[in-house]
LOMIBA-216564 format. One line per 8 residues: number of its first residue (from 1); their letters; for each residue x, y, z of C-alpha. Coordinates in pm, whole numbers, always signed. Layout:
BEGIN
NUM = A = X Y Z  ...
END
This chain:
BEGIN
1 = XXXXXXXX = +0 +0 +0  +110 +326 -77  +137 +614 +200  +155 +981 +65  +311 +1263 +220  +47 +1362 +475  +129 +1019 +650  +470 +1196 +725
9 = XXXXXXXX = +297 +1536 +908  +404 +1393 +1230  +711 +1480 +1261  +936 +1744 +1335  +1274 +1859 +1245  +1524 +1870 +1580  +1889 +1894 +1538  +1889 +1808 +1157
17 = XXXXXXXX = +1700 +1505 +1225  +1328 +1430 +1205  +1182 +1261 +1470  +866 +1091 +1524  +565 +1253 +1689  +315 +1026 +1640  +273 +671 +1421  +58 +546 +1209
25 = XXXXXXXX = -141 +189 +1252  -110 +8 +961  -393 -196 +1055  -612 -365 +826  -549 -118 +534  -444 -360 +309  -786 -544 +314  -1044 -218 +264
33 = XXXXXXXX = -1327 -477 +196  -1330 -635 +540  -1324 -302 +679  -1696 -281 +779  -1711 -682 +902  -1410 -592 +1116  -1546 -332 +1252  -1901 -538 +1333
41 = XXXXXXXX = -1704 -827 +1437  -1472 -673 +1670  -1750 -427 +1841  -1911 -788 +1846  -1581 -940 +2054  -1521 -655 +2270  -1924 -628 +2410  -1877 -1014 +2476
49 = XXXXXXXX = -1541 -985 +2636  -1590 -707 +2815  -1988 -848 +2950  -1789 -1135 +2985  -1557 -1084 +3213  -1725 -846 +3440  -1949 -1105 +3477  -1703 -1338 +3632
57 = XXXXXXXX = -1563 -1035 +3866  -1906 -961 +4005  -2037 -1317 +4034  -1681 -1368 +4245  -1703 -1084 +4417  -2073 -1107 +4578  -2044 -1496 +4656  -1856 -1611 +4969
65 = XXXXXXXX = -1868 -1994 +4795  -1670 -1926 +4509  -1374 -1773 +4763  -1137 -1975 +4715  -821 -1970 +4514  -908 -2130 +4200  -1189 -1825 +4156  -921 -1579 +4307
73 = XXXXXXXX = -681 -1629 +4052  -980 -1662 +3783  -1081 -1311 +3908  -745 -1176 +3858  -725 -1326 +3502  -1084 -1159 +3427  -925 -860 +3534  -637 -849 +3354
81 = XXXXXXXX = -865 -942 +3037  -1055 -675 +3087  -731 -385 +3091  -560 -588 +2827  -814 -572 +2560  -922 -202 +2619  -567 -94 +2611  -603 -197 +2220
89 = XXXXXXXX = -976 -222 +2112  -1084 +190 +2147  -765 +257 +1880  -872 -31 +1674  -1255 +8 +1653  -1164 +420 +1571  -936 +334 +1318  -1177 +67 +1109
97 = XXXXXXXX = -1436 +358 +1146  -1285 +694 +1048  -1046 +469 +811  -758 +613 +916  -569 +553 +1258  -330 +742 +1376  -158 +725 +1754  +78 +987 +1986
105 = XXXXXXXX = +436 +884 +2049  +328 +871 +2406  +26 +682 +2368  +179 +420 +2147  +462 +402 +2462  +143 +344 +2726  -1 +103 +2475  +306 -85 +2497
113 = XXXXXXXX = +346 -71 +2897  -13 -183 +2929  +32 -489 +2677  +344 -647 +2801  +235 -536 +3149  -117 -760 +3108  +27 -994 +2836  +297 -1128 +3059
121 = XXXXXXXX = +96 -1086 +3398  -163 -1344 +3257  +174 -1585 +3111  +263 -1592 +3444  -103 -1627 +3655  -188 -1909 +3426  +155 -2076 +3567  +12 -1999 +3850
129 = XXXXXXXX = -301 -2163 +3783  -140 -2433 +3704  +95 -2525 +4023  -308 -2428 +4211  -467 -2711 +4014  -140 -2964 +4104  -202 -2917 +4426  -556 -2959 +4435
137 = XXXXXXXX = -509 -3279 +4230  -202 -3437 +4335  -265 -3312 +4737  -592 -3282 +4766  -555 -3305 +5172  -321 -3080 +5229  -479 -2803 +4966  -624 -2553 +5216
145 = XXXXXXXX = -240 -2534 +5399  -59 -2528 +5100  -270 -2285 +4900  -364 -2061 +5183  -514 -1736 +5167  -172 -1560 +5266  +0 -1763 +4998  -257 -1678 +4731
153 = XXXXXXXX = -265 -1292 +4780  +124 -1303 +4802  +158 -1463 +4435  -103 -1237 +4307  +77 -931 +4421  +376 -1090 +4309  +258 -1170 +3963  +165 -774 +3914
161 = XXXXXXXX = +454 -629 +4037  +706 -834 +3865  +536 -786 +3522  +465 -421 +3591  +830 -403 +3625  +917 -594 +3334  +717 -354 +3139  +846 -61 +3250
169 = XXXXXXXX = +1200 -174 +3134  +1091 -251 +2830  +910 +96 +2786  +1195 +285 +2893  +1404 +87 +2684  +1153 +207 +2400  +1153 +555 +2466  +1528 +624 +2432
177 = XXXXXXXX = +1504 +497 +2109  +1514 +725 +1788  +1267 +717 +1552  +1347 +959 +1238  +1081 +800 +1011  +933 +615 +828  +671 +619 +1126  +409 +332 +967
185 = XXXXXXXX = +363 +45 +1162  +271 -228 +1001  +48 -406 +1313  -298 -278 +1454  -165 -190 +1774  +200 -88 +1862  +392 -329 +1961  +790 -413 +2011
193 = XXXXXXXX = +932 -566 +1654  +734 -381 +1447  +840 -58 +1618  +1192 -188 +1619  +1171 -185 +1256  +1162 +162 +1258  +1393 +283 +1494  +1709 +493 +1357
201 = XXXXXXXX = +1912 +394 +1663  +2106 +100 +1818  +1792 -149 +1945  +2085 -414 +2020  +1985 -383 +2464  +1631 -366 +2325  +1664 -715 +2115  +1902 -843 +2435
209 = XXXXXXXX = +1631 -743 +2708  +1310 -916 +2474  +1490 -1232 +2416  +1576 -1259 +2808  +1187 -1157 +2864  +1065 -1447 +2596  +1302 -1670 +2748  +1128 -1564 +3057
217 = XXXXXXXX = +791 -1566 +2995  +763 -1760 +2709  +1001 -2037 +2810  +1080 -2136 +3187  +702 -2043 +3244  +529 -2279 +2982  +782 -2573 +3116  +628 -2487 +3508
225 = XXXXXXXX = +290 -2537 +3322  +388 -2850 +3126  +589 -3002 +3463  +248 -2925 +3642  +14 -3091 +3418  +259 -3415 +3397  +216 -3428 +3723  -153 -3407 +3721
233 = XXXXXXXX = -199 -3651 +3443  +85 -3921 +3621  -156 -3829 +3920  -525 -3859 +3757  -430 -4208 +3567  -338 -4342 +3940  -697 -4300 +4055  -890 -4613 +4040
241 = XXXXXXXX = -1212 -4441 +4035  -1346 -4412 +3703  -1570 -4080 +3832  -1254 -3971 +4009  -1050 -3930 +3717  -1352 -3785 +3486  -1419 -3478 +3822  -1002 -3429 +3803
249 = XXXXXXXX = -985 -3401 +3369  -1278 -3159 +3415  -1100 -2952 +3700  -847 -2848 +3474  -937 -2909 +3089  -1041 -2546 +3120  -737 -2444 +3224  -561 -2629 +2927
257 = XXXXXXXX = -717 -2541 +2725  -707 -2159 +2734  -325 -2208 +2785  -336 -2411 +2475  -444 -2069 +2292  -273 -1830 +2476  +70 -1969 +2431  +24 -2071 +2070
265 = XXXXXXXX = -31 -1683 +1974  +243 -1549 +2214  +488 -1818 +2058  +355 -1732 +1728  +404 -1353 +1747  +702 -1338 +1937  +934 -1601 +1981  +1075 -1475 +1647
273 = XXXXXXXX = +1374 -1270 +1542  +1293 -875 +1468  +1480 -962 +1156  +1195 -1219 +1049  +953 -1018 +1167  +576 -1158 +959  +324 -860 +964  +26 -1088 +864
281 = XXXXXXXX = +149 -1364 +1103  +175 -1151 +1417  -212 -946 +1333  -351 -1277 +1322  -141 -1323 +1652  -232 -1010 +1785  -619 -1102 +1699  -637 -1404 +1880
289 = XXXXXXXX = -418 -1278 +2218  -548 -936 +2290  -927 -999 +2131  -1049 -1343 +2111  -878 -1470 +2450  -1019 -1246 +2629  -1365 -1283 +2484  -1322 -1702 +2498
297 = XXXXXXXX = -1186 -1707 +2874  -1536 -1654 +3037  -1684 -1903 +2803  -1397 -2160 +2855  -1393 -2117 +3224  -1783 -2103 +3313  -1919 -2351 +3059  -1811 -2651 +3222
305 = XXXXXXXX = -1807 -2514 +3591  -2117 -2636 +3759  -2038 -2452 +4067  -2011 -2137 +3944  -2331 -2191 +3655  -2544 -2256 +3998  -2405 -1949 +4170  -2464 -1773 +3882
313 = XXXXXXXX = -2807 -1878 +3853  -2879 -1811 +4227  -2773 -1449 +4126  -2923 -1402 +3801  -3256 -1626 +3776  -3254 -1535 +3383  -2945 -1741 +3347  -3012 -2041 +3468
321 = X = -3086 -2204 +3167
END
């Protein structure tokens, strides 16, 4: 697609060298005949995710039987679902509607904060999760002293902190960078290798620091998950029950399966060199992490959750069919 010279008006001349003022989202430009579907679907995804969601915070919230930890965590993922997808969806919905989409240098930087600060908080809760569900599973006596209330807000807190760090870094890291134009970036939202792509500086720390981060996040975390659920499985095929092992698949096939999803994107979008760096591959990424998780998670999680379907019933008789 070709960009004419008013996609350039954002910048200004400093020191013989333009730099960036604001960017321009790419988007879905390159398809103008799924503009208006887009725009119906994704209004469609953010209603559901966002009804979705605060759904599971207020059904949590206002029922002492679902406090426990398995729901605690659940309400922080609901939460972070919540924050992740609006830190994207306003700019995208705008931009399919006026057709053209344009961002601030400093809101594309707290766009990226917010993403890697949610993205990676919910990498690591779902680890989380997952050690919760061994222990209910493989300990089942011994659940309410190992996964005690103390214990449970302490990993929570932990879980924000860390990645709120890990995104400032990141951010700051961002920032110092130059950016003298071209200022098109070829994604829906801004995100790290894209923006990379356009920097006119050294981004060699900035590479470094995300390939640490993946390694992180993307790697030691999803073997803590897999280690987890090997012990669950080793654990579940030991039962002799028949309606024992059926109760303990169904305790944490959720679970699986919305890890399933989630890693598959992240690994898909960015557990790739800058270099090789696949517009169309990381949108489609980007679609199903910071859209269609968020709108699936609910679903996934209540579906198949008799406890909290009767809760929610109790609460809202219209539901309870």
């Amino acid at each position: 697609m070709e960009w004419g010279p008013e996609v350039m008006r954002g910048q200004v001349e400093k020191s013989n060298q333009t730099l960036v003022r604001e960017f321009f989202l790419q988007g879905f430009s390159d398809y103008p005949q799924l503009r208006l579907p887009l725009l119906v679907c994704f209004i469609f995804l953010y209603t559901m995710a966002l009804v979705g969601n605060t759904l599971i915070i207020t059904v949590i919230t206002c029922n002492s039987v679902l406090h426990s930890p398995m729901y605690f965590f659940l309400f922080n993922l609901a939460t972070m679902d919540i924050i992740c997808t609006s830190s994207v969806l306003p700019t995208v919905l705008t931009g399919l509607a006026l057709e053209e989409n344009t961002i601030s240098f400093k809101g594309c930087m707290s766009q990226i904060f917010f993403l890697i600060w949610f993205l990676t908080s919910e990498l690591l809760l779902l680890t989380v999760m997952a050690y919760d569900r061994y222990v209910a599973i493989c300990w089942p006596l011994h659940y309410g002293s190992l996964m005690s209330l103390r214990l449970c807000l302490a990993l929570a807190v932990a879980v924000w902190v860390i990645c709120a760090l890990n995104a400032s870094i990141h951010t700051g890291l961002m920032i110092r960078l130059s950016f003298c134009g071209p200022n098109v970036v070829t994604h829906f939202f801004c995100e790290i290798p894209p923006l990379l792509l356009l920097s006119c500086s050294s981004t060699h720390v900035n590479i470094i620091m995300t390939v640490l981060a993946d390694a992180f996040y993307g790697g030691i975390n999803f073997l803590l998950t897999l280690v987890s659920y090997g012990c669950i499985i080793v654990s579940i095929l030991r039962m002799r029950s028949a309606e024992g092992k059926k109760t303990a698949f169904s305790t944490c096939s959720s679970h699986l399966t919305v890890v399933s999803v989630y890693y598959s994107a992240v690994f898909c979008s960015y557990l790739s060199p800058a270099s090789n760096y696949n517009p169309e591959r990381s949108k489609l990424a980007g679609v199903l992490y910071t859209i269609l998780n968020p709108t699936l998670n609910p679903i996934i999680y209540t579906l198949r959750n008799k406890e909290f379907k009767t809760v929610l019933g109790k609460l809202f008789p219209f539901c309870r069919h």
